[in-house]
C-alpha positions in Angstrom: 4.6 1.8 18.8 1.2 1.2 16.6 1.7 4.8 14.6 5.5 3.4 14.1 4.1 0.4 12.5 0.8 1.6 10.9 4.0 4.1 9.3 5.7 1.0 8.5 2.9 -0.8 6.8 2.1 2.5 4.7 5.4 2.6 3.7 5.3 -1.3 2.5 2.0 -1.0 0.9 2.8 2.0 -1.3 5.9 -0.2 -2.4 4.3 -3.2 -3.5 1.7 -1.3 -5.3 4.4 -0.5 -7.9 6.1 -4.2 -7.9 3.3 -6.3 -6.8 3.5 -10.1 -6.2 2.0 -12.8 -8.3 -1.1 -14.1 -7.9 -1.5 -18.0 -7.2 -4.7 -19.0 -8.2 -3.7 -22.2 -6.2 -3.2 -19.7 -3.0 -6.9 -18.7 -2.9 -9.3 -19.7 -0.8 -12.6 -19.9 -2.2 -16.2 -22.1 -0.6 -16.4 -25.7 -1.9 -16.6 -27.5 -5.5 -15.9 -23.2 -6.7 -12.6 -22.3 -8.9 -10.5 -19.5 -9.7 -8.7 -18.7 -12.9 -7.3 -15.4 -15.0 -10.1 -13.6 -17.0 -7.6 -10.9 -18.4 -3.9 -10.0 -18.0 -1.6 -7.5 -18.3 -4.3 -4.5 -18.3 -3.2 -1.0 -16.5 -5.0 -0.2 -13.5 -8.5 -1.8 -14.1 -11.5 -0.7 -12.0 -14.7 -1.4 -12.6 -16.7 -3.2 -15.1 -20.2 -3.8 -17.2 -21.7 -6.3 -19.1 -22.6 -4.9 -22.8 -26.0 -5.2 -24.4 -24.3 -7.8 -26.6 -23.2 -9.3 -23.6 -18.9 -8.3 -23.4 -17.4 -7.3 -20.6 -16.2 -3.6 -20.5 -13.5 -2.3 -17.7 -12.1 0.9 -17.2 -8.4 1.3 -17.3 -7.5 4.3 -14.5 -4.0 4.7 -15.0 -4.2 4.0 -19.0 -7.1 6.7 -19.3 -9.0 3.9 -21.4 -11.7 1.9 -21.7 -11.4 -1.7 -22.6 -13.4 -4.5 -24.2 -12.7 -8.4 -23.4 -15.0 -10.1 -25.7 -14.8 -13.7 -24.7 -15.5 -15.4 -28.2 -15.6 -19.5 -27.6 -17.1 -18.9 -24.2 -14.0 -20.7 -22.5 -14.1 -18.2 -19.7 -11.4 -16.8 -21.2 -10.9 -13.2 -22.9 -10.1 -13.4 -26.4 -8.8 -9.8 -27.4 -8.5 -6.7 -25.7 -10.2 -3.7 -27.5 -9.5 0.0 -26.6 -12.5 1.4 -27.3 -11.9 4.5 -26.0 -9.3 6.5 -24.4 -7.4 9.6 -23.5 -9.8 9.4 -20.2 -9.0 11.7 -16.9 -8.7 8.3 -14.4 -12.1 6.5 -15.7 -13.5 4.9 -13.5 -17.3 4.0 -12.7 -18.9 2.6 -16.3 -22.3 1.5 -17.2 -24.3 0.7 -20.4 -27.9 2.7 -20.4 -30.4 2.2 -23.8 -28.0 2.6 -26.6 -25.2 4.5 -24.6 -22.0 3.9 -23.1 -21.4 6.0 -19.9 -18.0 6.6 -18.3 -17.4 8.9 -14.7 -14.0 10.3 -15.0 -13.0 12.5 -12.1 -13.8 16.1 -13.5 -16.9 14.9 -15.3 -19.7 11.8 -16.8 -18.8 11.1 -20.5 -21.4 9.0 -22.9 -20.4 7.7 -26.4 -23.4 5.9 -28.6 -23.3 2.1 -28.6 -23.9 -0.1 -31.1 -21.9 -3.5 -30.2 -18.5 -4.0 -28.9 -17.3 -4.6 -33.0 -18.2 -1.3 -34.1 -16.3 2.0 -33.4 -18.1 3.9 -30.3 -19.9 7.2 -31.1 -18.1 10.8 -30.6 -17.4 11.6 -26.5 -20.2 13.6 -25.4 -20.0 15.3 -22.2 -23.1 14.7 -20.2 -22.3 16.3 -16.6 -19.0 18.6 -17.0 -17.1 20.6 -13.7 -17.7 17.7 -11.3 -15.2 18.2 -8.2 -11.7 16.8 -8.5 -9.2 16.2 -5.8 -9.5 14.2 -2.9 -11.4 11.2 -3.2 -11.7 11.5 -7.2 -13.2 8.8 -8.9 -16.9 8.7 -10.0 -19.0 5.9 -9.7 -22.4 6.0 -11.9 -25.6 3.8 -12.1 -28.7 3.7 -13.4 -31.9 3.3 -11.3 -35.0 1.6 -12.0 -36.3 4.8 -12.3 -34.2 5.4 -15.7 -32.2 8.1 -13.5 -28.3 8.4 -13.6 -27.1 8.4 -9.6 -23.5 9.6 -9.3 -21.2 9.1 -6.4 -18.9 12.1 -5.3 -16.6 11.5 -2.1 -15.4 13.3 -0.3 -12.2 15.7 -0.6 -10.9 15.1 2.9 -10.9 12.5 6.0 -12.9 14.6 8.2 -13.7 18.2 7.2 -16.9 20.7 6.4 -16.8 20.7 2.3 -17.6 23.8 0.6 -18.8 22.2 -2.1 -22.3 20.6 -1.4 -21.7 18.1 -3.8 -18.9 16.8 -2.0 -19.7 13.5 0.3 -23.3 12.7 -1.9 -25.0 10.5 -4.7 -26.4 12.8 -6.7 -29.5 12.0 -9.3 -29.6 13.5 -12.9 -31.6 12.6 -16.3 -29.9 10.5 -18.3 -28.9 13.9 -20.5 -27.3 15.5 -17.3 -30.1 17.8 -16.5 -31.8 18.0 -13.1 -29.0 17.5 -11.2 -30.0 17.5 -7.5 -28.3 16.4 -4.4 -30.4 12.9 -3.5 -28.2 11.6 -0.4 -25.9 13.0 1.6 -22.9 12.6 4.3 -21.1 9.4 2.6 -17.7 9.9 2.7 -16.9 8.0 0.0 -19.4 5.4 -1.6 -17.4 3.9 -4.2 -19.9 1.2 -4.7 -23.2 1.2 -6.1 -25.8 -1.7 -6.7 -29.4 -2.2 -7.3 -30.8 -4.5 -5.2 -33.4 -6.3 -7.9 -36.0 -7.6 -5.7 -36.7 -3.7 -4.3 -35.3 -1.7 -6.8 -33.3 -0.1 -3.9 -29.8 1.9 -4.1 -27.5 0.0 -2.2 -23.8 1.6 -1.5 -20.4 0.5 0.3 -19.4 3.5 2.2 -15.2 3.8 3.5 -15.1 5.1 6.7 -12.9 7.5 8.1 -9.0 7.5 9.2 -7.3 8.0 12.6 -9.7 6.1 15.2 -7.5 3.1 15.7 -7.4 -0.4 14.2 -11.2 -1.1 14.5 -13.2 2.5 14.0 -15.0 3.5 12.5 -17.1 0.4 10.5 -16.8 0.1 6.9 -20.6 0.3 5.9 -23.5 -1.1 3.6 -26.1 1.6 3.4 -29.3 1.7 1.7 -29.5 5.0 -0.5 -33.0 6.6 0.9 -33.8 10.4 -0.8 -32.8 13.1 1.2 -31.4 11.6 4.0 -28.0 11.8 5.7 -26.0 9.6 6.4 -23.3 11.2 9.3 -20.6 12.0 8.0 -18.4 14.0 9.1 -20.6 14.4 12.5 -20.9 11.0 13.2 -20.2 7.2 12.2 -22.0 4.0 12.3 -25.2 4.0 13.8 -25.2 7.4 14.8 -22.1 7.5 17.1 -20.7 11.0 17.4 -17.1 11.8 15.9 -14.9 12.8 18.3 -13.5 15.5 15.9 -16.5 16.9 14.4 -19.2 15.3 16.3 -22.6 17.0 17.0 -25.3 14.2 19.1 -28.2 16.0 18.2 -27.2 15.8 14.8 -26.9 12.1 15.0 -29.4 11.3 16.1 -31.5 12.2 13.0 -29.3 10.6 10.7 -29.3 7.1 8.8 -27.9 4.6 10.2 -26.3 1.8 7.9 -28.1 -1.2 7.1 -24.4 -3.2 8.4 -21.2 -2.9 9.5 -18.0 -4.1 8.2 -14.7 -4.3 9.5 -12.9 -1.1 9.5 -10.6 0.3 7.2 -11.0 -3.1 4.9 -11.9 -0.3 2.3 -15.1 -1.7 0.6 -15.6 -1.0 -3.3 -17.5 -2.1 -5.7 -20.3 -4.4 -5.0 -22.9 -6.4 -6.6 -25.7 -8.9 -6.0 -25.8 -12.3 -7.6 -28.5 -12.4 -10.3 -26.6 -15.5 -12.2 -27.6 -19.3 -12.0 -24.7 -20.8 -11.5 -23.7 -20.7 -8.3 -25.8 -23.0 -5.7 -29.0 -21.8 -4.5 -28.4 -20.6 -1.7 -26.1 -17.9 -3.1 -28.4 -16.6 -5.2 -29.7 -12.7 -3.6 -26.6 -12.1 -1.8 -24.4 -9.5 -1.9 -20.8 -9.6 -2.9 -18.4 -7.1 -2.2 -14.4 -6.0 -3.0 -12.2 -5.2 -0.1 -9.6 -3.2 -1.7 -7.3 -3.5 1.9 -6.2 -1.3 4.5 -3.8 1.3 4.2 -3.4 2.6 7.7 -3.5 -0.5 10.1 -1.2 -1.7 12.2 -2.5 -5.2 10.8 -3.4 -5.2 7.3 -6.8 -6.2 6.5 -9.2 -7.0 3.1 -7.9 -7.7 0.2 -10.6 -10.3 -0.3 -14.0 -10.6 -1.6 -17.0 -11.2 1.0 -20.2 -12.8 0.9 -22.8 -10.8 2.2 -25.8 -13.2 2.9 -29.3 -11.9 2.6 -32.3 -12.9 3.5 -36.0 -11.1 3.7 -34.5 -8.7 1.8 -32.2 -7.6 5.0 -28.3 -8.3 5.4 -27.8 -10.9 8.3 -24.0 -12.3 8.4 -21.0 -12.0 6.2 -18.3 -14.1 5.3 -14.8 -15.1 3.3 -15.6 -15.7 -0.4 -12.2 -15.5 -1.9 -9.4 -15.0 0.0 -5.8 -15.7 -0.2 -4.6 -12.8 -2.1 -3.0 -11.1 1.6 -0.4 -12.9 3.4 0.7 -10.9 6.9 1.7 -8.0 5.3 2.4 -9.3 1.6 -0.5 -8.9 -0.6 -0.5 -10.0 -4.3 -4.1 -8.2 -5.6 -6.1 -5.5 -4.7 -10.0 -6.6 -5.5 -11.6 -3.2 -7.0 -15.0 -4.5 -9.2 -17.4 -7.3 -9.2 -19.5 -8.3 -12.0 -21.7 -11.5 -12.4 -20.7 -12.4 -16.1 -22.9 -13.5 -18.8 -22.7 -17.4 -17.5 -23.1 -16.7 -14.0 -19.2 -16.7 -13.4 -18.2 -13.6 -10.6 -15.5 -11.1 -11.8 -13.1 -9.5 -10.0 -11.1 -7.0 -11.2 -7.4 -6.2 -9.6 -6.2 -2.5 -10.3 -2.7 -3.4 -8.4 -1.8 -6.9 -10.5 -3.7 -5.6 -13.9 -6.1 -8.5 -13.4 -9.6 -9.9 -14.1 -10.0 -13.0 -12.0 -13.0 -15.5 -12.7 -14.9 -17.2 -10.2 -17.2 -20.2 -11.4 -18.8 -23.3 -9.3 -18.9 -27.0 -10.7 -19.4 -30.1 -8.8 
């Protein structure tokens, strides 16, 4: 009875990712004295985002192949215009602004055009790391360290499986140029998200689990990105629990465990700490993350943003930041990126409704 309705809600949710309800602002749920309201409309497919030198939000358009500027002119929290400034992209997806540079992960390879403000034409697409693995889990996430190093997420190209390519299941480090590529992490399945944590300089990275254990295994996870370390999978998952497929206790027992657990299958992606001074105090530090939703539960779960609080530099409890946007099994947005904006306001983009949604406090 529970594959016959995990079937059933596959079947709904790859429906109503092509005719999707409408949001409500009024429908979600958000803490106290915050608000929601539309950022953008009407974009196609957008993932994740980054704050320009000159202080515009960018996005990436997957299923346009674009990249989009939403300069937001009277600073009404509103975007004024929406500027392609580039396209003819294979699925962008991860984006991130480096010294004078623009750099885009598409899912064959990392892309940089020269920057020199959102008015101005972008430089000529220059190809920084070409023949990256396609297939699978496809899209590239990129960010820049403290360390002026480019980390790139590749997941994997399977649920549970040996890869043959190495590269498959890591974060890999490179110069900013694309040379020195190296393997820096391993055994992630798929670590769509990536975030510096500012008060260490530390990597921090969601991580989906895998399918097929049931409603409630494995854990989503938070890990902290250490060098060459492993991370478990496909061996093992969580803190160093053996799979049942490929699982190998020995193995596990040398691995790194994450730094906490999530419910499963709520399929975690892009993340980000709030460095803004808008919101309360007490908000300040913590970690918000997207919960793209479940695909293969009997009871849909996600599609909501959490608060992950933190405190001596260590995650302790999480909780319901906006929610609203999944009734039972009816779900009007699918959260993707978070970005703290220029006046402290959160972002969230919605690659199912072609959304940018705006979160800002006031008392």
């Amino acid at each position: 009875m529970e594959t016959i309705t995990t079937i059933i809600s596959i079947i709904f949710l790859f429906i109503s990712s092509y005719f999707p309800s409408c949001a409500d602002a009024n429908d979600i749920k958000l803490p106290d004295n915050f608000k929601i309201n539309l950022f953008a409309e009407k974009l196609k497919g957008p993932r994740f985002m980054a704050l320009s030198p000159d202080n515009v939000v960018f996005v990436t358009e997957i299923r346009s192949g674009q990249v989009i500027a939403l300069p937001d002119l009277d600073n009404n929290g509103f975007s004024d215009k929406y500027l392609i400034k580039a396209k003819y992209l294979r699925n962008p997806h991860g984006i991130a602004f480096y010294k004078d540079w623009l750099y885009v992960g598409e899912s064959n390879q990392i892309v940089r055009y020269k920057y020199s403000g959102y008015k101005n034409d972008l430089g000529k697409k220059e190809i920084v790391i070409p023949n990256l693995p396609r297939g699978g889990h496809s899209t590239k996430t990129i960010l820049f360290g403290e360390d002026s190093k480019l980390y790139l997420s590749i997941g994997s190209s399977c649920n549970v499986c040996i890869e043959k390519d190495k590269r498959r299941a890591t974060i890999m480090q490179f110069n900013p140029d694309g040379s020195g590529g190296r393997i820096y992490a391993q055994g992630l399945k798929n670590s769509v998200g990536l975030a510096l944590y500012p008060n260490t300089n530390q990597i921090w990275a969601s991580n989906n689990g895998r399918d097929w254990l049931g409603d409630n295994l494995p854990p989503e996870e938070i890990n902290i990105i250490k060098e060459g370390r492993h991370y478990g999978w496909p061996f093992c998952y969580g803190d160093k629990i053996p799979d049942p497929k490929m699982g190998n206790a020995s193995f596990c027992k040398n691995t790194e465990p994450p730094v906490f657990e999530m419910q499963a299958h709520s399929a975690p992606l892009g993340l980000t700490f709030y460095t803004g001074s808008q919101f309360p105090k007490e908000f300040h530090g913590d970690l918000f993350v997207a919960f793209h939703g479940s695909w293969n539960r009997s009871v849909p779960t996600g599609y909501k943003v959490v608060r992950i609080k933190i405190k001596d530099n260590k995650p302790i409890s999480i909780e319901d930041f906006a929610s609203g946007w999944l009734k039972g099994t009816t779900r009007t947005a699918r959260p993707v990126g978070v970005l703290v904006n220029k006046d402290g306001s959160l972002l969230i983009s919605d690659d199912s409704g072609g959304k940018i949604f705006r979160i800002s406090y006031s008392k």
